[in-house]
PAFIFI-815762 format. One record per atom (N, C-alpha, C): y, x, z; residue in one letter. Coordinates in steps of 0.2 Angstrom, whole numbers, plus 5000, padded with zeros to 4 digits. Example, Ala and Ser with C-alpha at 12.3 -4.5 7.8 and 13.67 -1.06 7.14 Angstrom:
2
497250665039a 497850625039a 498450665039a 498950645035s 499550685036s 500050645039s 
END
This chain:
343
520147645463x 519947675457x 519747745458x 519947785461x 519847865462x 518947855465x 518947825471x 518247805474x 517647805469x 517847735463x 517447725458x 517447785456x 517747825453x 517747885447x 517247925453x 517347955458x 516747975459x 516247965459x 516347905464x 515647855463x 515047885456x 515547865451x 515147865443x 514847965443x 515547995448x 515248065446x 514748085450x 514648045456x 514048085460x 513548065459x 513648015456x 512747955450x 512548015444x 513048025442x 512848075435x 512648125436x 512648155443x 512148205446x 511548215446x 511648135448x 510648115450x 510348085442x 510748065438x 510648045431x 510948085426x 510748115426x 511248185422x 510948175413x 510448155410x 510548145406x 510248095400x 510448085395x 510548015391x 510248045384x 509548035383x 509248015377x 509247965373x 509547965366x 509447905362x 509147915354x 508547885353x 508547885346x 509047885342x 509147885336x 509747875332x 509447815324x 509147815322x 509047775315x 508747675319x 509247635318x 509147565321x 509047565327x 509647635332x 509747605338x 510247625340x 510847685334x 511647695335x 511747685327x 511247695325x 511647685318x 510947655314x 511247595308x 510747535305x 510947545300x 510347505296x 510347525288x 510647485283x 510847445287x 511247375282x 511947365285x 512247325284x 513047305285x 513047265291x 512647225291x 512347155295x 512247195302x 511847225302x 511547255307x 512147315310x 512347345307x 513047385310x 513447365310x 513747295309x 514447275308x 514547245315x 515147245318x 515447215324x 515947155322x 516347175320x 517047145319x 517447135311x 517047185307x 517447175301x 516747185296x 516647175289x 516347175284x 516547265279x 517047285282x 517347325279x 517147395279x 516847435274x 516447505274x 517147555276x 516747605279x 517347665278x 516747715277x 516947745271x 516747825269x 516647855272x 516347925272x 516447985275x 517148015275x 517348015268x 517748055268x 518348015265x 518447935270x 518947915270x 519647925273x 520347905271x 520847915275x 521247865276x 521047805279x 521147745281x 521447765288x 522047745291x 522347755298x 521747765304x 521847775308x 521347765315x 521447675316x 521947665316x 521847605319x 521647555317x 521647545308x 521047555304x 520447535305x 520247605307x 519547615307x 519347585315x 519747555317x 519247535324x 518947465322x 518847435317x 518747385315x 518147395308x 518147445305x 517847465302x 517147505301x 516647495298x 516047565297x 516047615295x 515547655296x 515647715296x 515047745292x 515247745286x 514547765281x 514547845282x 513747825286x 513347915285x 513347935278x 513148015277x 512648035272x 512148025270x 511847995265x 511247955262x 510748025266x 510247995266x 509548015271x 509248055266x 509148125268x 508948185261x 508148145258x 507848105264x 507248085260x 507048005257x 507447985260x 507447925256x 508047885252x 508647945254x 509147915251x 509647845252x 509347805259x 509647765261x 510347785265x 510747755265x 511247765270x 511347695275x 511547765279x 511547715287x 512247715288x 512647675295x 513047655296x 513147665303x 513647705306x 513847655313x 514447635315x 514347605317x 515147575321x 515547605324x 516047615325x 516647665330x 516647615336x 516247585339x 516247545344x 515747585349x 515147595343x 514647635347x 514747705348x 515247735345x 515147795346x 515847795350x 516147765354x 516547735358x 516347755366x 515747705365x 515447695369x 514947765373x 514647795368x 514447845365x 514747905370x 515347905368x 516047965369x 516047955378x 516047895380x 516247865388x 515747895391x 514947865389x 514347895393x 514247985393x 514548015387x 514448075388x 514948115391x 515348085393x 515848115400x 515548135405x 514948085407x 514648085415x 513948115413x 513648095407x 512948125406x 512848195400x 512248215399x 511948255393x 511848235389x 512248215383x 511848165378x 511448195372x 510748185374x 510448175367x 510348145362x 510348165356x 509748135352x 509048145349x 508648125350x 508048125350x 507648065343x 507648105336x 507348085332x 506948085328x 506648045325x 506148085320x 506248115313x 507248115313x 507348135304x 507248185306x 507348195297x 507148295294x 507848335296x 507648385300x 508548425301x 509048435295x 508648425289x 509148445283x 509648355285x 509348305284x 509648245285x 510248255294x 509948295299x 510248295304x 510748335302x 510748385301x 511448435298x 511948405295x 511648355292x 512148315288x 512748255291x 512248225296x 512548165300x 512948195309x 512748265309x 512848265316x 513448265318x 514048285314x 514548285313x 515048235316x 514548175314x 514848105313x 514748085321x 514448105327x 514148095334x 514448165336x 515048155338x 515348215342x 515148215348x 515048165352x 514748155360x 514048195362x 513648195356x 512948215358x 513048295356x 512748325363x 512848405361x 512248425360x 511648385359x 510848405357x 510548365353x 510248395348x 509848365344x 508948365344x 508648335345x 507948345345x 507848305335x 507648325331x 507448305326x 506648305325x 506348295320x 505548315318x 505248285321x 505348225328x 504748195332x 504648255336x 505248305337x 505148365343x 504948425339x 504948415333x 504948485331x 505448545331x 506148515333x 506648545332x 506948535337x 507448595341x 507948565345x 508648595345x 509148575342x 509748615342x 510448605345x 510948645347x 511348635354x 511848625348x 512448595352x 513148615345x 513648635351x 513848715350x 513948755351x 514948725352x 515048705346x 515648695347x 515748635341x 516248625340x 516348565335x 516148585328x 516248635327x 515948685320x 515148705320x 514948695324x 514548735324x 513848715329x 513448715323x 512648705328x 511948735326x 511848775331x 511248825333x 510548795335x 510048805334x 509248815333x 509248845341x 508948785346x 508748825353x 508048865350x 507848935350x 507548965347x 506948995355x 507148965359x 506648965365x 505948895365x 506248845362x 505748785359x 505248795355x 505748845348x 505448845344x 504848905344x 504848955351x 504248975352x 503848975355x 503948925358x 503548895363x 502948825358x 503148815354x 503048765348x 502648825344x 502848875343x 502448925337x 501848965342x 501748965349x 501348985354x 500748935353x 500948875354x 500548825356x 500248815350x 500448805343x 499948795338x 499548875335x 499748925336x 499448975335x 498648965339x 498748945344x 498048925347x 497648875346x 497848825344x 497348785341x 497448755335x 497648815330x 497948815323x 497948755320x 498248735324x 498248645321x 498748625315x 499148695314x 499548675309x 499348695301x 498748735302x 498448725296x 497948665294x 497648655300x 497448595299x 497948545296x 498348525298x 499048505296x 499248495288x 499248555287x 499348565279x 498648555273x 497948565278x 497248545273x 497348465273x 497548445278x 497648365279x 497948325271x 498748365274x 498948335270x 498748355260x 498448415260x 498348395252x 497648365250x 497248345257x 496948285254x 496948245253x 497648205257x 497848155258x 498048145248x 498448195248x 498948195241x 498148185234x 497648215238x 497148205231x 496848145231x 496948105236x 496748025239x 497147985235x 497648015233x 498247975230x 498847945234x 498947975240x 499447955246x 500148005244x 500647975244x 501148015245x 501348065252x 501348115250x 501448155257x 502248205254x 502448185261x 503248215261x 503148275268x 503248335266x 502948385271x 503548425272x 504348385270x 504848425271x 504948435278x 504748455282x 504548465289x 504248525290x 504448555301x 503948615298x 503448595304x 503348545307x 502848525310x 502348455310x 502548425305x 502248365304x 502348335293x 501848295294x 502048255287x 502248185288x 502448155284x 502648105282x 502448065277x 501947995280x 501547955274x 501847885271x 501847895265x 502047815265x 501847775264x 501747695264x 501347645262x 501347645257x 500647605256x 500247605249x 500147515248x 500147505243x 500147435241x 499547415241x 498847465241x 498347465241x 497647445245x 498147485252x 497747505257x 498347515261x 498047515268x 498547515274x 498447595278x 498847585281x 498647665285x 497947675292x 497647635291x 497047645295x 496647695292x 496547685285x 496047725281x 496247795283x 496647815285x 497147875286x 496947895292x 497247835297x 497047865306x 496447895307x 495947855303x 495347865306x 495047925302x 495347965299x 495048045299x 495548075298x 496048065305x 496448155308x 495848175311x 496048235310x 496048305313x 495948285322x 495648305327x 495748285332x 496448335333x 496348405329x 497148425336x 497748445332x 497648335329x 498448335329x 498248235329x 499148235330x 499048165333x 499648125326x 499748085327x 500248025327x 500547975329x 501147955323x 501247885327x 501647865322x 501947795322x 502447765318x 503347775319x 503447785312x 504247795313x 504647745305x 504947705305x 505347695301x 504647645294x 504247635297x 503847625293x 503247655289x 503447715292x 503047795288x 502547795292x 502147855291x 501547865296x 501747945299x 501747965302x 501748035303x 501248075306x 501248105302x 500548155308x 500848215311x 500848235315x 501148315319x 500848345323x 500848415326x 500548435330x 500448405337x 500248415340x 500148375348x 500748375352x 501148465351x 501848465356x 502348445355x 502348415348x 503048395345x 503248325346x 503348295351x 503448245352x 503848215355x 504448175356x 505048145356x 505148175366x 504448165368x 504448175375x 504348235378x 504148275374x 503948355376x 504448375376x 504848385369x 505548405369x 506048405372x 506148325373x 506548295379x 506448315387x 506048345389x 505848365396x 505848415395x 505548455391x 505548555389x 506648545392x 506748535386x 507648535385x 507948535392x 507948455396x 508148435404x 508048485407x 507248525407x 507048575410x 507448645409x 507548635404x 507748715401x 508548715404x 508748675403x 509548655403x 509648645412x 509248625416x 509248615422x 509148685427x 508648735425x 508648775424x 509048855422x 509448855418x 509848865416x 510348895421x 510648945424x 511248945428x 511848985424x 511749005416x 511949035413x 512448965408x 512948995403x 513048945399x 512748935392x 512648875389x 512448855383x 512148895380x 512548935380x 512448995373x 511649045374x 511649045381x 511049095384x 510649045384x 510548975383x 510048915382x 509748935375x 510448945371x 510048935363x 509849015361x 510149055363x 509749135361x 509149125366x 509049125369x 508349115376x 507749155373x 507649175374x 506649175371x 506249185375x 506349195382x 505849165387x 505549085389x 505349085392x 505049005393x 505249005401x 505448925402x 505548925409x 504948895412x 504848915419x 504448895421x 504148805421x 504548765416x 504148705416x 503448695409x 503648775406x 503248765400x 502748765400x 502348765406x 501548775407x 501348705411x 501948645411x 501848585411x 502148525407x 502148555402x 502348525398x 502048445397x 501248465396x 500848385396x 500848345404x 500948375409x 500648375415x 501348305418x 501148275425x 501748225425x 502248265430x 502148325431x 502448375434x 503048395431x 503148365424x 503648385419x 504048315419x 503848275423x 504548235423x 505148235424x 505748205421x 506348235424x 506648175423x 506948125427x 507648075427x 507948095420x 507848055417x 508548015410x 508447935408x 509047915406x 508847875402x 508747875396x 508347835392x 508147825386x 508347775382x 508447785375x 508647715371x 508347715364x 507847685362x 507447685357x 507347615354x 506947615349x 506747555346x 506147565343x 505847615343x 505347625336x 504747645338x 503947635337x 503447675340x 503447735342x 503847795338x 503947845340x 504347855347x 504647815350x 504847825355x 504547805362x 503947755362x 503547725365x 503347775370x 503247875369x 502847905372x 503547925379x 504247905376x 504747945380x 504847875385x 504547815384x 504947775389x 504447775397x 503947785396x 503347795401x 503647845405x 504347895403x 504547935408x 505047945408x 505547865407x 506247875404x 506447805415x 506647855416x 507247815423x 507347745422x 507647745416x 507847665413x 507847655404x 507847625404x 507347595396x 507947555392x 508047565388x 508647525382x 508247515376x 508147455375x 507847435365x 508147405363x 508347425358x 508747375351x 508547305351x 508847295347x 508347235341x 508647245333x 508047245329x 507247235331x 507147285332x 506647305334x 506247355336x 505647345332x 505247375334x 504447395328x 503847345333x 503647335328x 503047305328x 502647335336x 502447395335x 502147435340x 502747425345x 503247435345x 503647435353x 503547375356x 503747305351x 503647265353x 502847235357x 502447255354x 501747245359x 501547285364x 501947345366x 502047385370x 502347345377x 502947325374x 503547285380x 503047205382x 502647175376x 502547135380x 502047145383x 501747205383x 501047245387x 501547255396x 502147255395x 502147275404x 502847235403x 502847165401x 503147095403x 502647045406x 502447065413x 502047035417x 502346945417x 503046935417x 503246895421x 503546835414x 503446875409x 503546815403x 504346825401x 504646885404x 505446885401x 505446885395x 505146925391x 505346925383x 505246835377x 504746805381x 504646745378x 505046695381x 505446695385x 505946635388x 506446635382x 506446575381x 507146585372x 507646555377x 507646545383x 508446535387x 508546605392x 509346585392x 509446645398x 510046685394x 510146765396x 510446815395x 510046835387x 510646855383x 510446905376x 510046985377x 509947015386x 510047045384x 509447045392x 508647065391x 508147045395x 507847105398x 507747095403x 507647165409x 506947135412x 506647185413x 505847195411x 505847215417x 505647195425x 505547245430x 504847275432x 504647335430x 504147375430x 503847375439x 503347395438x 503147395446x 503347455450x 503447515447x 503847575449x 504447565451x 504747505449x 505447495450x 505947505445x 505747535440x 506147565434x 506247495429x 506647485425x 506947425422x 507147455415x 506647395409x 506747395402x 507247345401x 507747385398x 508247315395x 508147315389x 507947245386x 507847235377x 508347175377x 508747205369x 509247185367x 508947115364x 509347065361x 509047005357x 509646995354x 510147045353x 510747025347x 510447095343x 510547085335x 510547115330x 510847185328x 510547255329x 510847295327x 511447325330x 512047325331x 512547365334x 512747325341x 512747275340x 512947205343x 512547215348x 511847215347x 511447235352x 511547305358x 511747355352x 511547415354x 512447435359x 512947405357x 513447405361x 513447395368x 513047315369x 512747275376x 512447325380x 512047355376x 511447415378x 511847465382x 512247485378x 512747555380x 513147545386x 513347485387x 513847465393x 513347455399x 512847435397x 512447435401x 512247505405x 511947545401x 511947615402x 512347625406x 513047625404x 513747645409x 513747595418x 513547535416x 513447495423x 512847555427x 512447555426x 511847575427x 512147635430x 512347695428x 512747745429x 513047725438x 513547665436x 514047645441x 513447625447x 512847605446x 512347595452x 511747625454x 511747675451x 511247735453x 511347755460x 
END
């Protein structure tokens, strides 16, 4: 037993850290899709025993922009707890930080937050308390001061808004478009701005500056934190840049983690993620993605294992879920932890 435990220790060296989306890959929007074992809701600010609640959901704070509430299981934040003993866990999403301030609480394992599709990245400092890494965000404020892309950004969206598009701009580096009954989001694609980009999240469209993105963040962070000989705290006061920020675009800034996503917004992080973890379902876009480097037909075989490993030519392995939401996303997480044990 002593053996394995370091075995798993001297893996986590070389694998030191764990990026995971959060909206329909640790936490789901329906009961169905979050539920394990029981039908039964727990509140935020229920007082139901522990023993209780191992059997029970765990209803987030409704989403500051659309008001839905999400869910996750004490299964996955379990599991969640286990992996981040040996790894760094992030999260890496597209919500708005007023919504992530809200729900961080509820993910005590994850000491990082990437919100805005990368526009944001903040550390939690302790269980109370979580701080704005302020080295990102100027590095972030450097780069669009150059190719003012975020005025373009804001002419965008209120033409968008005189189109008759709803644009949600509670963001500081990106907007949010929603479907229209009338029209699809092509008519939109096809007049950005060349220097700003998008992608899909949750349904929406997003448009954002070119740096802000699930995978720049992701590696800036790794880098920063890798770099780093000081503790935490001199990561989030920082205002210098470390030597990987002048490769940020480049493949020079890649860094061993694993990744765990489901949604087109996360599409750019798996191209550089060690090992690959997707839900189900997953998005439209992910899925033609995975079947675009399913050379060998896993994804279409309806026998076999619930849970299909994709081997790349690099030698890196996508594992896609085919159980529903938590159920999947469980499978997922112990896997992560094997995977750990074999690195």
């Amino acid at each position: 037993r002593m053996l394995k435990i370091i075995y798993i220790v001297l893996s986590a060296m070389i694998q030191r850290f764990f990026v995971t989306d959060c909206d329909n890959t640790i936490c789901f929007y329906n009961t169905t899709s979050s539920n394990i074992t029981s039908s039964k809701l727990m509140a935020a600010n229920d007082t139901t025993t522990d023993s209780a609640k191992s059997t029970e959901l765990i209803e987030l704070p409704a989403s500051i922009g659309s008001g839905k509430i999400a869910y996750v299981s004490p299964k996955v934040l379990d599991l969640l707890s286990t992996i981040s003993k040996f790894l760094t866990t992030i999260c890496a999403s597209g919500m708005r930080t007023k919504t992530m301030l809200q729900r961080e609480s509820f993910f005590p394992s994850i000491k990082y937050w990437i919100c805005e599709n990368g526009g944001k990245i903040f550390c939690r400092d302790d269980p109370n308390k979580i701080t704005e890494i302020t080295a990102w965000k100027t590095i972030v404020e450097n780069e669009i001061s150059i190719s003012d892309c975020k005025t373009s950004l804001q002419l965008f969206a209120d033409a968008l808004r005189s189109n008759g598009w709803s644009v949600d701009n509670d963001y500081t580096y990106m907007i949010r478009i929603q479907k229209r009954k009338d029209l699809d989001f092509s008519s939109i694609i096809q007049t950005i701005p060349n220097n700003l980009k998008y992608t899909h999240n949750l349904g929406y469209l997003d448009i954002h500056v070119p740096i802000c993105n699930k995978l720049s963040a992701s590696q800036w962070l790794i880098s920063h934190l890798l770099n780093s000989e000081s503790d935490t705290s001199s990561v989030v006061s920082s205002s210098t840049s470390s030597k990987f920020d002048s490769k940020i675009h480049s493949k020079e800034g890649n860094f061993p983690f694993l990744f765990m996503g489901d949604d087109d917004n996360d599409i750019i992080a798996v191209a550089a993620a060690s090992s690959v973890f997707i839900t189900y379902p997953c998005s439209s876009g992910m899925m033609e993605f995975l079947q675009s480097q399913d050379t060998e037909g896993i994804l279409s075989d309806s026998l076999g294992s619930d849970i299909r490993q994709i081997r790349l030519p690099d030698n890196r392995n996508i594992f896609v879920s085919r159980k529903d939401g938590a159920v999947g996303a469980c499978e997922l997480l112990e896997i992560v932890i094997e995977e750990l044990q074999k690195s």
